[in-house]
C-alpha positions in Angstrom: 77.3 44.9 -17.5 80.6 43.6 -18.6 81.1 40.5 -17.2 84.2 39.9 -17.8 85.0 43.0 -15.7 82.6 42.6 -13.2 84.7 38.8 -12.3 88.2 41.2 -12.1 86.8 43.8 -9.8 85.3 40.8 -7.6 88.4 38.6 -8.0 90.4 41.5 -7.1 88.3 42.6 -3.9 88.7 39.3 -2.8 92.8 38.8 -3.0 93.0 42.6 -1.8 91.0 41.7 0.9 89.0 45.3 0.3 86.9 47.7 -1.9 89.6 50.5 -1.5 92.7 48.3 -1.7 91.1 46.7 -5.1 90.2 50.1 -6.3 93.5 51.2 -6.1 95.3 47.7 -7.9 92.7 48.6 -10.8 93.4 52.2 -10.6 89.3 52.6 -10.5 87.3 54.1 -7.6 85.8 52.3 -4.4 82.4 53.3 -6.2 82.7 52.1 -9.4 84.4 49.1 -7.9 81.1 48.6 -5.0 79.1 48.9 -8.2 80.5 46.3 -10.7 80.0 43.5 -7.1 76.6 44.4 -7.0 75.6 44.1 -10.7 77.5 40.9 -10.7 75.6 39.6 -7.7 72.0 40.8 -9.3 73.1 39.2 -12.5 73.8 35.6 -10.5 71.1 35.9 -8.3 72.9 35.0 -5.5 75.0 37.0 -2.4 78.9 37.1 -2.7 80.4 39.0 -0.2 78.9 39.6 3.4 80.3 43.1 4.3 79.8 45.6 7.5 81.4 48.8 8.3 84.2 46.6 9.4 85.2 43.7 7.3 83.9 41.4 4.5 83.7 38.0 4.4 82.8 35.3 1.6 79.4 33.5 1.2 79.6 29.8 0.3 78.6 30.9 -3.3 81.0 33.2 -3.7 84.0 30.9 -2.5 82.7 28.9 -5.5 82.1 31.8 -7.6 86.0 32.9 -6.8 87.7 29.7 -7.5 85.9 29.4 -11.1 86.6 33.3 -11.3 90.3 32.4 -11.1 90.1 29.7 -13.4 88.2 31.4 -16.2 90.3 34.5 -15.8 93.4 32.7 -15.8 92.2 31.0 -18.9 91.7 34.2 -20.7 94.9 35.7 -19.7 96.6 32.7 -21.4 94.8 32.9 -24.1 95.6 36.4 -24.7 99.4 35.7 -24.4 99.1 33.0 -27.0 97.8 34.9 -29.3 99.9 38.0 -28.7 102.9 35.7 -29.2 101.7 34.4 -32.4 101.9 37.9 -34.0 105.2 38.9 -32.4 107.3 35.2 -32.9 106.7 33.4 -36.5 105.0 30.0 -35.4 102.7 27.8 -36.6 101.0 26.1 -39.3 101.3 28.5 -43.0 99.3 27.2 -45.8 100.7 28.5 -48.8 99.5 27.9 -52.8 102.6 28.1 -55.1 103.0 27.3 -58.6 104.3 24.1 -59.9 107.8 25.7 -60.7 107.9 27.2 -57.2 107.1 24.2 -55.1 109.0 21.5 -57.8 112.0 23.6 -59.4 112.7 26.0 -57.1 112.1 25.0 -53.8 115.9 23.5 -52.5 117.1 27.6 -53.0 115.2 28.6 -50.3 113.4 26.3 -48.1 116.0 24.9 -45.9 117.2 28.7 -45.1 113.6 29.3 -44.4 113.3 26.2 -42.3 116.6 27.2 -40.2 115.5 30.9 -39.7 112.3 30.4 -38.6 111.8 26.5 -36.9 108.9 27.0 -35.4 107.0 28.1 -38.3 104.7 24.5 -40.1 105.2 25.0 -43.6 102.4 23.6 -45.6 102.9 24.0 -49.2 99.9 23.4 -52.4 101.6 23.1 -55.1 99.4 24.1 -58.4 99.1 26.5 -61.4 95.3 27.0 -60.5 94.0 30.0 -59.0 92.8 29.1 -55.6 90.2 31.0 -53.2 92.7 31.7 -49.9 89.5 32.7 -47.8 87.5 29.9 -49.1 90.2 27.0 -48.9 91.8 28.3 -46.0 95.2 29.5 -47.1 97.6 32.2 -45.4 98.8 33.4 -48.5 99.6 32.3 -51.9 102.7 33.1 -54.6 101.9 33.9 -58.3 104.1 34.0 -61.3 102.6 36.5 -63.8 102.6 39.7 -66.4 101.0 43.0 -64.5 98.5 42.0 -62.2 95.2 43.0 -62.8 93.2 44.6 -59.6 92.2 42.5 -57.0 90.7 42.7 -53.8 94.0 40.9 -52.3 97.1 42.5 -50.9 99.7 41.8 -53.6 103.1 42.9 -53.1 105.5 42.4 -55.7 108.8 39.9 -54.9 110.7 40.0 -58.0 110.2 41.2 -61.6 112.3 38.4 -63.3 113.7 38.5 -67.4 112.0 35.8 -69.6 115.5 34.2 -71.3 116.6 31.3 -73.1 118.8 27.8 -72.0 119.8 24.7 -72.9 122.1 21.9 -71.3 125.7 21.8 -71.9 125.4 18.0 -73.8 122.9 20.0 -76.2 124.9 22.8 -76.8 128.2 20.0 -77.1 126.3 18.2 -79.9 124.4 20.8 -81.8 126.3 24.4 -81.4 125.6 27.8 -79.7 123.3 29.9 -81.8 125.0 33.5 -82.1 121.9 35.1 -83.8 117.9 35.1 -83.5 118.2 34.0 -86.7 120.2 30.6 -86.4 117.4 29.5 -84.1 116.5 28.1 -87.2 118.6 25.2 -86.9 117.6 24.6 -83.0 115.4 21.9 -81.2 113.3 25.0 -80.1 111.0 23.5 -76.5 107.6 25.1 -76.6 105.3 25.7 -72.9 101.8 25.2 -74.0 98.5 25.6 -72.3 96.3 22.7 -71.6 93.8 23.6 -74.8 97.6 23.0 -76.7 98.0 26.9 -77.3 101.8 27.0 -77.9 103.1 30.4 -76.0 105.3 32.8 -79.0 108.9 33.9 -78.2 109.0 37.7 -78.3 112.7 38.4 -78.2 113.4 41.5 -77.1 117.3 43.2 -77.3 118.2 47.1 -76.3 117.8 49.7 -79.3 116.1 46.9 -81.9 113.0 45.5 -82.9 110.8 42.6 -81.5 111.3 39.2 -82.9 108.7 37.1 -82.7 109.6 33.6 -83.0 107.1 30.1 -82.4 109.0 27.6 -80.6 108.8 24.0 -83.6 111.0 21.9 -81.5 108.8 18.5 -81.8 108.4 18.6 -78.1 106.0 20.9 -76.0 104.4 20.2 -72.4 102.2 22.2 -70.2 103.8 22.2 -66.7 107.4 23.9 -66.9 108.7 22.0 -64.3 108.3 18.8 -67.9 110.0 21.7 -69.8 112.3 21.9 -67.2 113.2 18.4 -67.3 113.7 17.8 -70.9 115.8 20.9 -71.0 118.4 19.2 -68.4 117.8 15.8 -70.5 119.3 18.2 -73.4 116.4 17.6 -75.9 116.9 21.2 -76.6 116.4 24.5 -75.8 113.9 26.8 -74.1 112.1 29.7 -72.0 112.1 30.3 -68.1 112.1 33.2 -65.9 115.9 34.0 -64.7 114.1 33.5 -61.6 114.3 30.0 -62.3 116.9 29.0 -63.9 119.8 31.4 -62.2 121.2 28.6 -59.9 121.4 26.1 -62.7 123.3 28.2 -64.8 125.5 29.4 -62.0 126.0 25.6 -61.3 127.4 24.9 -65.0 124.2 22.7 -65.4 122.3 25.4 -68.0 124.4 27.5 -70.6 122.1 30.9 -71.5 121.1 31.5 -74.7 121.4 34.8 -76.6 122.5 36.8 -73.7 121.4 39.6 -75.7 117.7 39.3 -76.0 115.1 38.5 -72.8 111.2 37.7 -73.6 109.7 39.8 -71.6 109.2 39.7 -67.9 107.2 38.2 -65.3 106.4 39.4 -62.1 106.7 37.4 -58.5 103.7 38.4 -56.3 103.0 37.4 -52.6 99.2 37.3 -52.4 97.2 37.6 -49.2 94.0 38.8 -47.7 93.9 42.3 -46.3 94.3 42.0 -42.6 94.8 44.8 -40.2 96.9 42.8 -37.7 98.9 40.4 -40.5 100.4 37.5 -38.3 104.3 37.1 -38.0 104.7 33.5 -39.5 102.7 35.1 -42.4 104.9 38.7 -42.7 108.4 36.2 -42.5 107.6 34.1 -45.1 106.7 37.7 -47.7 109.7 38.8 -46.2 112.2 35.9 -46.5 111.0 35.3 -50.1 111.6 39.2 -51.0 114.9 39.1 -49.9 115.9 35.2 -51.5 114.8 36.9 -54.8 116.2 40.2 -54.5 119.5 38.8 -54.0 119.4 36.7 -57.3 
């Protein structure tokens, strides 16, 4: 028997005041309806309805059994509705794991128009280069900052595919020139990203219908989070590697000058990571879809 069920057709029978009025509101028939009532009251052990020929009336257990009918249904209803509205309006809390340079560098481009189109949406950011387990610490989703992903068991869809290219601040470029050629990187402070084991990345400049140059940043400075490289960039110690991603609004500010227009270092590729879900919730789809469209435009 399905309980649930069994309280609607005996709720109903109740408020339509009949078996064939109910049937009809639950577009059933007066048996199936006469049947659900009696499987309910051998399941309770107890007699709901007195009924004749005539008319039915309530028992004192099933005036009881009707008001906590009404309040558990009522309950469920409401539930349902919340939920339903939680995958058609974006609110809530969202966990999300982003990289330093996301949550440190480049969060004033888009979070207050994130925060203005969608108000009612918690935003809950953990800000770290290491991978995290969504499913296992709880996150909605996560954003990644890579080469080619490899497979995965998560849904990744791809936000950007951003250039690799070189800056420096305009009081660097003031005091120490504009390099015109791969080559007169030679006479450049050259800022170097390097793992934590102090693995210096290489510069693979890259320019349309030549050769790779591979260059090792020797700058006297190097630091593993880029939002440090970021920071002695601006301080115009000298110059070095972001995504375009990054940097874009800097130099479009006058605050960066690019470096070598002509050559990028590769690529890396923006993903939005999250576990498959059949019914993906609406704060969760707004947040892939306002970050697809902030990077797009850039």
């Amino acid at each position: 028997m399905n309980q649930l069920l069994a309280m609607r057709a005996f709720r109903c029978i109740v408020e339509a005041k009949g078996f064939s009025a109910a049937a009809e509101r639950l577009d059933t028939t007066h048996s199936t309806i006469s049947r659900q009532l009696q499987q309910l009251e051998v399941e309770l052990g107890v007699q709901l309805i007195n009924r004749n020929t005539r008319r039915f009336s309530l028992t004192s257990a099933g005036e009881q059994y009707y008001a906590a009918c009404v309040d558990i249904l009522d309950r469920v209803d409401a539930a349902a509705q919340v939920v339903a509205g939680e995958h058609q309006r974006p609110t809530g809390l969202l966990r999300v794991s982003v990289p330093l340079v996301i949550g440190t560098l480049e969060l004033g481009n888009w979070l207050p128009g994130f925060q203005q189109r969608y108000p009612d949406i918690e935003l809950e950011l953990s800000c770290s280069d290491d991978l995290v387990d969504l499913v296992a610490e709880r996150f909605d989703l996560a954003l990644r900052i890579t080469g080619p992903l490899a497979d995965t068991t998560l849904v990744a869809r791809t936000l950007v595919v951003s250039d690799m290219i070189l800056v420096a601040a305009h009081s660097y470029v003031r005091g120490r020139g504009l390099p015109r050629t791969a080559q007169a990187l030679d006479q450049h402070r050259l800022l170097a990203y390097s793992s934590r084991s102090g693995v210096v990345s290489d510069w693979q400049l890259e320019a349309a219908r030549s050769s790779t140059i591979k260059w090792v940043p020797s700058g006297k400075f190097k630091a593993d989070t880029i939002s440090g490289l970021y920071a002695a960039v601006l301080a115009g110690v000298g110059i070095a590697a972001f995504t375009r991603a990054t940097v874009q609004a800097a130099i479009d500010s006058g605050q960066l000058v690019h470096i070598l227009p002509q050559y990028t270092l590769g690529q890396r590729h923006y993903y939005a990571l999250y576990p498959h879900a059949k019914h993906l919730p609406a704060k969760v789809r707004a947040f892939v879809d306002f970050m697809a469209d902030h990077y797009g435009a850039r």
